[in-house]
C-alpha positions in Angstrom: -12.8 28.1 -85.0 -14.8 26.7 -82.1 -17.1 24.1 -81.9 -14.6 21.1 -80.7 -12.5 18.7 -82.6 -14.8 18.2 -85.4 -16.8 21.5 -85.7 -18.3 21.9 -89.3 -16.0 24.0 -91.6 -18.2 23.9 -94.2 -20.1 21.0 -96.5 -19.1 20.9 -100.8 -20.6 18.8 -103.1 -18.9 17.2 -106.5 -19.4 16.4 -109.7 -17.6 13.0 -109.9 -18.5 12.0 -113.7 -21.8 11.7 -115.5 -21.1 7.7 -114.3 -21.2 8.1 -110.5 -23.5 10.4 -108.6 -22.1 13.7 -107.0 -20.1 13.2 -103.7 -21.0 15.2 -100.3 -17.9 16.4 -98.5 -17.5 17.9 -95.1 -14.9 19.8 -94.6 -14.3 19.9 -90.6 -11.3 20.2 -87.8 -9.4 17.1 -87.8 -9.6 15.4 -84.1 -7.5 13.1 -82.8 -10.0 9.7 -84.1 -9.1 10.9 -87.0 -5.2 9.8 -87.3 -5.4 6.4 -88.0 -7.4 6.9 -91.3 -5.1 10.2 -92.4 -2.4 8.3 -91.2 -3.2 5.9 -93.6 -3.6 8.6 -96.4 0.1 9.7 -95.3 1.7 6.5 -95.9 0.5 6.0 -98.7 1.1 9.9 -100.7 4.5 10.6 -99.0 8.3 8.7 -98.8 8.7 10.2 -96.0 5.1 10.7 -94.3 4.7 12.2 -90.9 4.6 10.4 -87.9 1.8 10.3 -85.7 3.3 11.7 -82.7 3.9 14.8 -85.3 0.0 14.9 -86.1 -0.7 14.8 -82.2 1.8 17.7 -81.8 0.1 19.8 -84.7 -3.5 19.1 -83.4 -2.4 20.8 -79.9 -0.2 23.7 -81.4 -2.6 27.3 -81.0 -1.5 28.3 -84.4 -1.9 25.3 -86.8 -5.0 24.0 -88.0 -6.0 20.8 -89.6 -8.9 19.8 -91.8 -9.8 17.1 -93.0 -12.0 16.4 -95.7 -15.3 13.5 -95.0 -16.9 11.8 -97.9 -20.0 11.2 -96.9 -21.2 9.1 -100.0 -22.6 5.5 -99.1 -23.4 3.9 -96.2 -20.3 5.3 -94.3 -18.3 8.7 -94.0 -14.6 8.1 -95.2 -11.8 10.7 -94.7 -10.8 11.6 -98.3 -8.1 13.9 -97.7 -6.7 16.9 -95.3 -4.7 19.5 -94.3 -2.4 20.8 -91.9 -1.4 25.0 -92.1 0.1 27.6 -89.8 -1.1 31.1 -88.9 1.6 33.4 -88.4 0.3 36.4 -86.8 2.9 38.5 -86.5 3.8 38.6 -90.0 0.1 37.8 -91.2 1.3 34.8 -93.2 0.0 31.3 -94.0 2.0 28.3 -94.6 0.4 25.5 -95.6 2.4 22.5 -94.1 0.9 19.3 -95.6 -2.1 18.4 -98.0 -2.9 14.9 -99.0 -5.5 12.9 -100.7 -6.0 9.3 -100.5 -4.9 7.8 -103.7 -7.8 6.0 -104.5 -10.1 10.0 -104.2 -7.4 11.9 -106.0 -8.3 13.2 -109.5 -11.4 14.3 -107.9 -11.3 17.6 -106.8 -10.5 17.3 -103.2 -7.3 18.3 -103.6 -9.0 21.6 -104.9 -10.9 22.1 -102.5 -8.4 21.7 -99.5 -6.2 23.9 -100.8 -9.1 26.5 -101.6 -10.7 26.3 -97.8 -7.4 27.1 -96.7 -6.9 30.0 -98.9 -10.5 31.2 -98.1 -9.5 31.2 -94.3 -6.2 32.8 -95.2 -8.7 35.9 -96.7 -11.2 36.2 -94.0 -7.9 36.3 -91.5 -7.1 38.8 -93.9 -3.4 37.1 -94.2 -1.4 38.8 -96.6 0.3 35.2 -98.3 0.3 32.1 -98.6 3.2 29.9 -98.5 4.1 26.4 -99.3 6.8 23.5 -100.3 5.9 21.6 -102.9 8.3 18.6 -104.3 9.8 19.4 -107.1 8.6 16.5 -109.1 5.8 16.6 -108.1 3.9 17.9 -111.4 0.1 17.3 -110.6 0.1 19.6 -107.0 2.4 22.4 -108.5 -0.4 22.5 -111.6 -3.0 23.0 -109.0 -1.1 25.6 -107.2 -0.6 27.2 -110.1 -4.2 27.2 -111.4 -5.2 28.7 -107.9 -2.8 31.5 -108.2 0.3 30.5 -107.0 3.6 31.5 -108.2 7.3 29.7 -107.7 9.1 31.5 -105.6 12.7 30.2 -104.7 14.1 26.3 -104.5 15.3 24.6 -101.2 18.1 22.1 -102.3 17.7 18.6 -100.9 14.5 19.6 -99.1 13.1 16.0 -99.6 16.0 14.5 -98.9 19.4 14.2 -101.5 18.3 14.9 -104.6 14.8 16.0 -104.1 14.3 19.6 -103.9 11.7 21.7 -102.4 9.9 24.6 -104.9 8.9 27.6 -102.6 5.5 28.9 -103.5 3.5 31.8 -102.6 -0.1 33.5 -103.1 -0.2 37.2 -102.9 -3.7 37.9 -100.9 -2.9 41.6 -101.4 -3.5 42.1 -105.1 
């Protein structure tokens, strides 16, 4: 992408409610300042979050790329939410490692929009899928997937840990 660590990826606003006023978000390369607040938003989405050794690994890999997603409504920006995907050149895949949204934005749309940025990059890399794990229980994201064209695609026993499988999913760029 360019541009350092927190090069503009692109700016989205949203319709919170007819209550609350429409909420800017930047979309933008996550940098290392960033960890302690999506570290936070880890902790609190997954049992098992990553750690941040993991996130400084991911931000130095040539192949993945992380976004996170900037509120800037209020006196302050706050990261909302991000992501973390692979490109896979040689077989002209995407696989879309870890999305989360802080628990008190979720229900928002930046979930939506996340998963659609990456999806959107997928396209202009002209990628022919898009992969990811999704906890089985995990009703709300596989919805989303869904909605954004996603279909199930196999099950990874005990991907979670015992008793809490993995749902393969995929997006079909090709069609």
């Amino acid at each position: 992408m360019g541009g350092g660590p927190h090069a503009l990826v692109s700016r989205v606003g949203l319709a919170v409610s007819a209550h609350q006023e429409p909420r800017q978000i930047v979309l933008r390369a996550m940098g290392r300042d960033d960890l302690p607040a999506v570290l936070e938003i880890e902790r609190r989405s997954f049992a098992q979050p990553w750690s941040r050794a993991l996130f400084e690994k991911e931000l130095t890999t040539p192949f993945a790329h992380l976004v996170t997603a900037v509120e800037e409504h209020g006196p302050r920006a706050v990261i909302a939410g991000y992501t973390c995907r692979w490109r896979v050149t040689d077989t002209d895949e995407v696989h879309l490692l870890n999305v989360a949204v802080h628990p008190e934005r979720r229900g928002l749309g930046y979930g939506r929009v996340l998963v659609e940025a990456v999806i959107d990059e997928a396209r202009v890399a002209r990628a022919r899928v898009v992969f990811l794990e999704v906890r089985a229980g995990n009703v709300v994201a596989r919805r989303l997937y869904r909605l954004l064209g996603f279909r199930d695609l196999s099950i990874r026993r005990g991907y979670y840990g015992p008793g809490q499988d993995a749902i393969v999913m995929e997006l079909d760029l090709t069609q």
